[in-house]
Each structure stands twice: as C-alpha cells, then as structure tokens.
N, C-alpha and C positions, 0 to 999 in steps of 0.2 A: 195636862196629861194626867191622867189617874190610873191607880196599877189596881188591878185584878189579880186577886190569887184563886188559883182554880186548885178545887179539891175533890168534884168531882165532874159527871160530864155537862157542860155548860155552853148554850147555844144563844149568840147575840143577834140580832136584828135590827140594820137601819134603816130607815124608809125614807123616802125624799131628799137624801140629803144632798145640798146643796154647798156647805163651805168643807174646810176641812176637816177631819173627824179623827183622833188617834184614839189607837186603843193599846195597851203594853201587857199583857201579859206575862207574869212572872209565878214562879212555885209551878208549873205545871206537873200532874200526877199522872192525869186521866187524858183520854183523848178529847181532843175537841176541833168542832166543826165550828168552819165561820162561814153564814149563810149570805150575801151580798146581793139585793132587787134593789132594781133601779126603774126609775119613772120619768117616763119621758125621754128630753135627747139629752144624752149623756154620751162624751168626748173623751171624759181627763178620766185617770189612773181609778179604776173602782176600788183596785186592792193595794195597798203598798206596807209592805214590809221593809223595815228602817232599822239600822245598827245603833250602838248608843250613840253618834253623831249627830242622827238623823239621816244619812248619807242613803237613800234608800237602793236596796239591794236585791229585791224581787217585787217586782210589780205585775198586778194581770190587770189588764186595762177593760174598758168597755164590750172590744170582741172578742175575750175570752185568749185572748195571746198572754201569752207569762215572759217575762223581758230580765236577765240574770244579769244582774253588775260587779254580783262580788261573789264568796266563795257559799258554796250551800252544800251537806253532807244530808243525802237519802242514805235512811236503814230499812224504810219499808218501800211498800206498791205507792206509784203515783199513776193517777189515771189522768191524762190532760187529752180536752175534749179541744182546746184551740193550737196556737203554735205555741212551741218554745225558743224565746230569739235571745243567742248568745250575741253580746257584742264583739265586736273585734278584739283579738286577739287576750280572748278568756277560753277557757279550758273544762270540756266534761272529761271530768276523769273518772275511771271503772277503777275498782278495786282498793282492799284497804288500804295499799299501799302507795294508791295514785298509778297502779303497775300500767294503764293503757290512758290516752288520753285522746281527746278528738278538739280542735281549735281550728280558727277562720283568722289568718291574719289581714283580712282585707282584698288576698286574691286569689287565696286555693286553700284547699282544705288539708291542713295538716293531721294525718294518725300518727301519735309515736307509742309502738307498743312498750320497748321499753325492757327491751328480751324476751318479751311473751311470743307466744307463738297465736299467729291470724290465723284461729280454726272456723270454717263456713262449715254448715251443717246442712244448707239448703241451697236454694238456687240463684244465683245473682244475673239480674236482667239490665247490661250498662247501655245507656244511650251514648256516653260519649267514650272518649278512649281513653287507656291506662298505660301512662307511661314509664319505662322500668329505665333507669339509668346506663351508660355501658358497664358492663362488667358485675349486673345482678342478677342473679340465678332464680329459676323460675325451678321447685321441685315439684317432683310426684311420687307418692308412694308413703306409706307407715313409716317407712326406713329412710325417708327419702332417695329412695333407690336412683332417680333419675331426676336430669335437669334440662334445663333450656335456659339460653341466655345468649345476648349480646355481644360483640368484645368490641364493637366500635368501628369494626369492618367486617365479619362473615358472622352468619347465625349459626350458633353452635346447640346441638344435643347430643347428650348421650343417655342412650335408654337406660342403661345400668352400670351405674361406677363402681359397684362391689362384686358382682358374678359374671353372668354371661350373658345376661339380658337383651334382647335383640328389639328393632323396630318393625311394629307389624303395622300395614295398613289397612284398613281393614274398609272394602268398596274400591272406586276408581278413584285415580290420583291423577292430576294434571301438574305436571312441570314446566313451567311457561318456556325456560330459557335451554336451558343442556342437562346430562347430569354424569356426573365422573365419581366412578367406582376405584377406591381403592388408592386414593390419593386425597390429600386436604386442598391443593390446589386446582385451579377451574380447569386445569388441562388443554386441551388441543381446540380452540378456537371453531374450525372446521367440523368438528364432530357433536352431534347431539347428544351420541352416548357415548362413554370411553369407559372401559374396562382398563386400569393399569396394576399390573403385577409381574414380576419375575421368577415367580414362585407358584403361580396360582394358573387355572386356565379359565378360559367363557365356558359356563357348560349351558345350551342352549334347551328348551322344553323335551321332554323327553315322553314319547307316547306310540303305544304299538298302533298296528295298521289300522284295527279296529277303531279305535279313539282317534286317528288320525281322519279317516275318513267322517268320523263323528263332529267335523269340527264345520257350525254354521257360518256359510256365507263366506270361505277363503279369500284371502285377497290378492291378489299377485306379487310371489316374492316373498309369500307368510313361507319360513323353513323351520325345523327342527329335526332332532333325531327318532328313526321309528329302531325302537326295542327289538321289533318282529326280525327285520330283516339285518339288523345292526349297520343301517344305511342313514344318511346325512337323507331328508326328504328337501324337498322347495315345492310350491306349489305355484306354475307359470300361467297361470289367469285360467285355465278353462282344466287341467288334469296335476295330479302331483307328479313327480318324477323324482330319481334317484340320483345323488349325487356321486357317482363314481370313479373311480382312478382311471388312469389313463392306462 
C-alpha cells in the first residue's frame, strides 16, 4: 500500500483493472475527486473505502449502489446517482448531535426523533398504513390546539383543549352506525340519533315560510320550525302543514 499526500487538487485514474488495487490517502487539504471506468464485465466492489483494519466500510459497487458498514459523518452535498443500502440495524443519523435517526432492524423501519419534533413541510403520499400505538396522540395546530387518538376502545378528539374550539365539517358526512349527542357512551341501542341532556333542548332547523317552501325535492316527514308563523312545520309527501296544539 503506499500513502499519497495531497496538497493540492489531484485526480487518479485506473483503467482495466483487474486484481486488487488500494490507495490511502493521507494530509488531505484540498478537495479531491476519484474518477473510477471500468471495462468490460465487472461484478466485484469498483470502490471500497477501508478503516485502518482494512475492515471496509463504504463500498459502491459495479451499479453504482453505495453499501454503509460502519459510522460516516457528511458536512457537505452528496449527490448519489445509484442506491444507498444500509445494513441491518445501522443508523442514518441527522444532526450534530445524532438528535433524529432512521434504522431497519430486519423488519420495520425504525425513526427515533429523540425530542425533536417531525415537521413535514410538504405532501406525504402512503401506500401502506401508519400505525399509532393506543394511547398516542395525533395533534393539529401551532399550539397544538387539538388531538386525536386512540385509547384501546373508543376514538377520541377534541378540537380544542385550550379554548373553545369546536368541530366543523365541512361537505357531507356519512355515519355508518348511530351517533349520540351529549354523552360519551353509545347510548340507546334503538335510536340512530340520540340527543342526551338535562339541561339542554333539540333545537331543530329553523326557517321562515319563504325558505321553507325554497327547500328542493322535500321528502315525507322532512320537519322543522317556520320563524314566519312560530309553528313546528312537517312536510307529509305532497304539502307542508302545521303542527299545532290541540
């Protein structure tokens, strides 16, 4: 093996080569480019980078894939035009401190941020599903104003844990099964919708004659309040009528 000291910018070139070939680099100053053509069929490692062991620890092979064994610290841009394959359970780590890390231990991909916070900036398009553990909170908001989460038997949100923040939906909404107001449990078996309160009343849509009549294609049994007459309406398949006292 023979050492090179580089002092300034210095470009090597091997052609044909055929057995093994090292080169060690030592003193670097300046930048340097190492240019690698090959001729012919070629199989085995083109490039390998080796610790003082020899133990080598970044290799790009033939199609241009780069293969990481042991620890490598980037300060500047890497452009890689092939793959980069981490083995099993080795570690890209972000930041000076190691703060975020990305690892495969053979059968799922591990992230550990590490107290940082997972900020997307842009759009993420998953083919498969993301699984959240029971009892992890899903936020939204600067403030984290609002969450979603699990608890291992009912899906729980709440739009705003600090104010007043309410849930809007915004388009039509399908509820496959029931849905019960004003209680945490499923309520009355029998009933699609259930209003529960002791305190509180149903207060049903509320629109003058005008707007009542305004309303396409009624269906039999469509009711609410008309403003105009301060009468309870229903509308029985073919005219609306009045609900009034006996």
């Amino acid at each position: 093996m023979v050492d090179v000291v580089v002092r300034a910018d210095l470009q090597f070139q091997f052609s044909g080569i055929n057995n093994a070939a090292f080169l060690n680099v030592v003193g670097i100053s300046d930048v340097i480019q190492l240019s690698v053509t090959t001729f012919g069929s070629q199989t085995a490692n083109i490039v390998s980078f080796a610790d003082g062991g020899g133990s080598p620890f970044y290799i790009i092979d033939a199609n241009g894939d780069t293969t990481y064994t042991g620890d490598t610290t980037v300060n500047g841009d890497t452009i890689v035009n092939g793959n980069y394959i981490f083995e099993d359970n080795h570690t890209l780590s972000l930041g000076t401190g190691a703060d975020v890390a990305f690892s495969f231990d053979g059968t799922k991909m591990i992230l550990a941020l590490g107290g940082a916070d997972f900020n997307i900036q842009g759009n993420v398009i998953l083919d498969e599903l993301i699984q959240l553990k029971d009892n992890k909170l899903i936020y939204f908001g600067a403030g984290f104003d609002s969450y979603l989460y699990y608890n291992g038997v009912n899906m729980l949100m709440k739009p705003n844990q600090v104010g007043s923040g309410i849930l809007i939906v915004l388009g039509a909404s399908a509820i496959e099964t029931k849905l019960t107001v004003g209680q945490s449990s499923s309520g009355n078996a029998s009933a699609v919708l259930e209003a529960v309160s002791t305190t509180k009343g149903f207060l049903p849509p509320r629109w003058t004659t005008t707007q009542r009549d305004n309303i396409a294609s009624p269906v039999a049994g469509l009711e609410g309040y008309n403003t105009t007459t301060n009468k309870k309406n229903f509308y029985n398949g073919s005219a609306w009528e009045e609900i009034t006292s006996a």
